[in-house]
C-alpha positions as CSV (number, residue, x, y, z in Angstrom):
1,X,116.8,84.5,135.6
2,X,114.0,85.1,133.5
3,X,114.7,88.9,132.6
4,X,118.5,87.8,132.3
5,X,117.1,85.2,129.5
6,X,115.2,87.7,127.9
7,X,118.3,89.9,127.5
8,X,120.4,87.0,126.1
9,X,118.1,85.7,123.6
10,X,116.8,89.4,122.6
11,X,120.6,90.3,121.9
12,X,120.6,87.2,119.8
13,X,117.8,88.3,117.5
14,X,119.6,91.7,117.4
15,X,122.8,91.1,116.4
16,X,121.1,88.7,113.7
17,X,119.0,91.8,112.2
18,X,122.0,94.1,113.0
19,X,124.3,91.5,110.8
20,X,121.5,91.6,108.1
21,X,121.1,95.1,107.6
22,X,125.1,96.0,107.7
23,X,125.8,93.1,104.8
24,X,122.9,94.9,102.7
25,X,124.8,98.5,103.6
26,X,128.4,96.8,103.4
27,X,129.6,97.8,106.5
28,X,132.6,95.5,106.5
29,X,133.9,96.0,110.4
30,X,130.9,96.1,111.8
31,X,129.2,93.1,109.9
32,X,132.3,90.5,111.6
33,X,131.8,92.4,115.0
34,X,128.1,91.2,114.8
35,X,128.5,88.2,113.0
36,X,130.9,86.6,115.7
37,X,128.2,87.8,118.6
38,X,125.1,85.8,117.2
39,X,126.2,82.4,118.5
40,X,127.5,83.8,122.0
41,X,124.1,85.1,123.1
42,X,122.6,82.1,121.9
43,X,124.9,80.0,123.9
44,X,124.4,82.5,127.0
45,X,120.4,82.1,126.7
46,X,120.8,78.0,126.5
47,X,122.9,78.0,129.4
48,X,121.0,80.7,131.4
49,X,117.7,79.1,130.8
50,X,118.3,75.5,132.1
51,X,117.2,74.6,135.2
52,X,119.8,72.1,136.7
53,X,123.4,72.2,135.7
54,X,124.8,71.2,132.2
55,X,124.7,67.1,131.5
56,X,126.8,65.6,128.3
57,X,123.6,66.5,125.7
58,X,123.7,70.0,126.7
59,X,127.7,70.5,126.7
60,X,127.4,68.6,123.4
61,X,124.8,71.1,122.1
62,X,127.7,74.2,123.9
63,X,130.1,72.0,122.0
64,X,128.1,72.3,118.5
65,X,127.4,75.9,119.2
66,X,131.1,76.7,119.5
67,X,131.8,75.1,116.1
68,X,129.0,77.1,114.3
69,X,130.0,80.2,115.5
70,X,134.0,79.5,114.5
71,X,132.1,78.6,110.9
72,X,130.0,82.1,111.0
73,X,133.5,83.8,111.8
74,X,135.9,81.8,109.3
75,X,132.9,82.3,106.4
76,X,133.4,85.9,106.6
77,X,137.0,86.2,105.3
78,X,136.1,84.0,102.5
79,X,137.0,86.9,100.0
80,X,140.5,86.9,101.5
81,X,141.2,83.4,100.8
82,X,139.4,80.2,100.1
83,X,140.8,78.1,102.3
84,X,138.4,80.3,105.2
85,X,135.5,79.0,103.1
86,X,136.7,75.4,103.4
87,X,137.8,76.1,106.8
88,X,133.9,77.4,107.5
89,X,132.8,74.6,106.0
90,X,134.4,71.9,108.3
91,X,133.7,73.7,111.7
92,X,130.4,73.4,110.4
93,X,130.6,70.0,109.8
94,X,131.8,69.2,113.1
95,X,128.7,71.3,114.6
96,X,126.1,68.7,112.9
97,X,127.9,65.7,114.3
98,X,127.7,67.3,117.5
99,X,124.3,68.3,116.9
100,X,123.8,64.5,115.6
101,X,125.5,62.6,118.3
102,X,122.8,64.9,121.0
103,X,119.8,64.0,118.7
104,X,120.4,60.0,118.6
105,X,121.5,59.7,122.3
106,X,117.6,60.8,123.2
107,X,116.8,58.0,125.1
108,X,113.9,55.7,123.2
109,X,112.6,53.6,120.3
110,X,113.5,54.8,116.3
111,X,109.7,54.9,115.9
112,X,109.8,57.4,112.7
113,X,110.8,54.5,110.7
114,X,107.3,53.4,111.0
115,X,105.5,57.1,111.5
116,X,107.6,59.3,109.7
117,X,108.6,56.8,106.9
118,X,107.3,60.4,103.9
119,X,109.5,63.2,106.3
120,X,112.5,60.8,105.9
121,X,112.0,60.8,102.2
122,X,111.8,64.0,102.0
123,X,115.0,64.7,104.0
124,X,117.1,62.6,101.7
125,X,115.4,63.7,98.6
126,X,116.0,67.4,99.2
127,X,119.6,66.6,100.3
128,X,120.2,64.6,97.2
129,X,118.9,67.0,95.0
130,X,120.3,70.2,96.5
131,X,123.5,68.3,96.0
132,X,122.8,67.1,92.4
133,X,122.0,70.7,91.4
134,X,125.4,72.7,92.1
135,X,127.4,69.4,91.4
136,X,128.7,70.8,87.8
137,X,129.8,74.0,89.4
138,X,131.5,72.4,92.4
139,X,135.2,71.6,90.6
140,X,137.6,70.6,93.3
141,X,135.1,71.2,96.3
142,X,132.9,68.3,94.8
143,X,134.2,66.0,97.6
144,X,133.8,68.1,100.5
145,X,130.6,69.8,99.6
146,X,129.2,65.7,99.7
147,X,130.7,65.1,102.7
148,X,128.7,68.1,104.2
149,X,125.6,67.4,102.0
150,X,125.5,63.8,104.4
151,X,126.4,64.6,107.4
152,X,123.5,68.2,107.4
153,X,121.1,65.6,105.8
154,X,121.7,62.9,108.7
155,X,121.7,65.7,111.0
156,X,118.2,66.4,110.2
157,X,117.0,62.6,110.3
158,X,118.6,62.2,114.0
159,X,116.1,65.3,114.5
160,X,113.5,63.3,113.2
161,X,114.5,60.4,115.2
162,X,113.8,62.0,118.3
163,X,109.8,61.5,117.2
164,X,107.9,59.9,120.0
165,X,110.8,60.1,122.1
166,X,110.1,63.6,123.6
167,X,106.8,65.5,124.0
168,X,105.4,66.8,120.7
169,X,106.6,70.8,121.1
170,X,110.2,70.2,121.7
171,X,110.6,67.5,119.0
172,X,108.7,69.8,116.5
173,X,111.0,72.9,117.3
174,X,114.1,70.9,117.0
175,X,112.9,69.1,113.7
176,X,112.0,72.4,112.6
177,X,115.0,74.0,113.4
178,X,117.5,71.5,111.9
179,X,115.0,71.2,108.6
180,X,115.4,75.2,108.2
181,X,119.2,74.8,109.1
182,X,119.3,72.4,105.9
183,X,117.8,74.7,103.9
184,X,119.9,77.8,105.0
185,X,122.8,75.7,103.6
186,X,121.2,74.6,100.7
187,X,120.3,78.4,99.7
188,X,124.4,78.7,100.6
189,X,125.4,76.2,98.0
190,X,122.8,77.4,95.6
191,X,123.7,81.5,96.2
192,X,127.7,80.4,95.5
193,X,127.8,77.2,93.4
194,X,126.0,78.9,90.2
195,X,122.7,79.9,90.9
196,X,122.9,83.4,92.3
197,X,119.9,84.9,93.5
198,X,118.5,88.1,94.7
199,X,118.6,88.4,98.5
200,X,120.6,85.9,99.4
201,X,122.2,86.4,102.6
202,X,118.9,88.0,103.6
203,X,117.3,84.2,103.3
204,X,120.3,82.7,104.1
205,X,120.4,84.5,107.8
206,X,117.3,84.5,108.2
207,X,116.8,80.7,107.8
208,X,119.9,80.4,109.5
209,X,119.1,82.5,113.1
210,X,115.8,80.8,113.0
211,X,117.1,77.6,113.1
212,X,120.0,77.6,115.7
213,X,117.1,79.1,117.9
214,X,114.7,76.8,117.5
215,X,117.2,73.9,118.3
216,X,118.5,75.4,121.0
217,X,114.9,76.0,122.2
218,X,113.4,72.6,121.5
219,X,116.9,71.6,123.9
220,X,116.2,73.6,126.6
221,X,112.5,72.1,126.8
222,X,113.9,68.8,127.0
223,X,116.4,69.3,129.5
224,X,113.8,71.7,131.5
225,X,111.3,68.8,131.4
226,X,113.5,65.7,132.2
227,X,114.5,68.0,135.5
């Protein structure tokens, strides 16, 4: 089990490095290939690495998985046609309400209204402004660019909400993870919606592969722990 987890989660980060390094030498074919593998190891080492059988959280975190990965595949043809970008766009979106509904059925008491009353600022501010910033580049995807811009930001505040709920370690990976997930999709909006920068999809990935581990790590804690 354990060498078998190692595997998965070590052909994760490589397919993640391998995706990185074939979008900086253009390597069309091979960039896709790897691209649609990141989320299948990652879904292999959640599964592999729980210690009773799947309950409705950890289908619901499969479920999300599933959705991110169709997202990674659709966002790749974007140059083909838009409508893959949009398309990307709302597999994603259905990924965070899964990812949502998991956070907010953690059994417990919404204590970070009271202790994490600045982190919950924060969270909306960053969404609001991230929005607010590519808003007069965004034409006819004004709509459902804001629809995403809520739903990411109340992903990360059902994250939150998980605060005194489950032990310190898992609730700070899976904050962590969702905040960084926020931000990969912020630099996303900001790379394509008028402020191009250098490196992008380096920052983007890497923001990206950290976060879906980190959830899915902080979830396997939890699940490990309650069993």
């Amino acid at each position: 089990m354990i060498k078998r987890n190692i595997l998965t989660i070590s052909l994760y980060f490589l397919a993640g490095i391998g995706f990185i390094l074939c979008d900086q030498l253009n390597l069309p074919i091979l960039k896709v290939i790897l691209k649609a593998s990141i989320i299948p190891a990652l879904a292999l080492f959640f599964l592999t690495s729980l210690s009773k059988r799947p309950v409705l959280s950890d289908w619901l975190i499969v479920s999300a998985l599933f959705f991110c990965w169709a997202g990674d595949v659709l966002l790749e043809f974007t140059g083909v046609n838009e409508m893959y970008f949009i398309s990307g766009l709302a597999a994603f979106l259905i990924a965070h309400i899964f990812y949502t509904l998991t956070f907010f059925r953690t059994p417990g008491g919404f204590t970070f209204f009271r202790f994490k009353k600045f982190q919950l600022l924060i969270i909306i501010l960053y969404g609001a402004l991230t929005l607010y910033t590519v808003m007069p580049a965004l034409g006819t995807m004004l709509l459902p660019v804001t629809l995403y811009s809520i739903v990411i930001t109340g992903m990360v505040i059902s994250a939150l909400s998980r605060y005194g709920k489950v032990d310190d370690t898992g609730y700070l990976l899976v904050f962590t993870g969702a905040f960084l997930f926020l931000i990969s999709d912020s630099l996303i909006a900001f790379n394509r919606f008028g402020h191009p920068f250098k490196h992008a999809g380096i920052a983007i990935m890497v923001t990206y592969i950290l976060a879906q581990f980190l959830i899915v790590e902080g979830m396997i804690r939890e699940h490990n722990a309650r069993n």
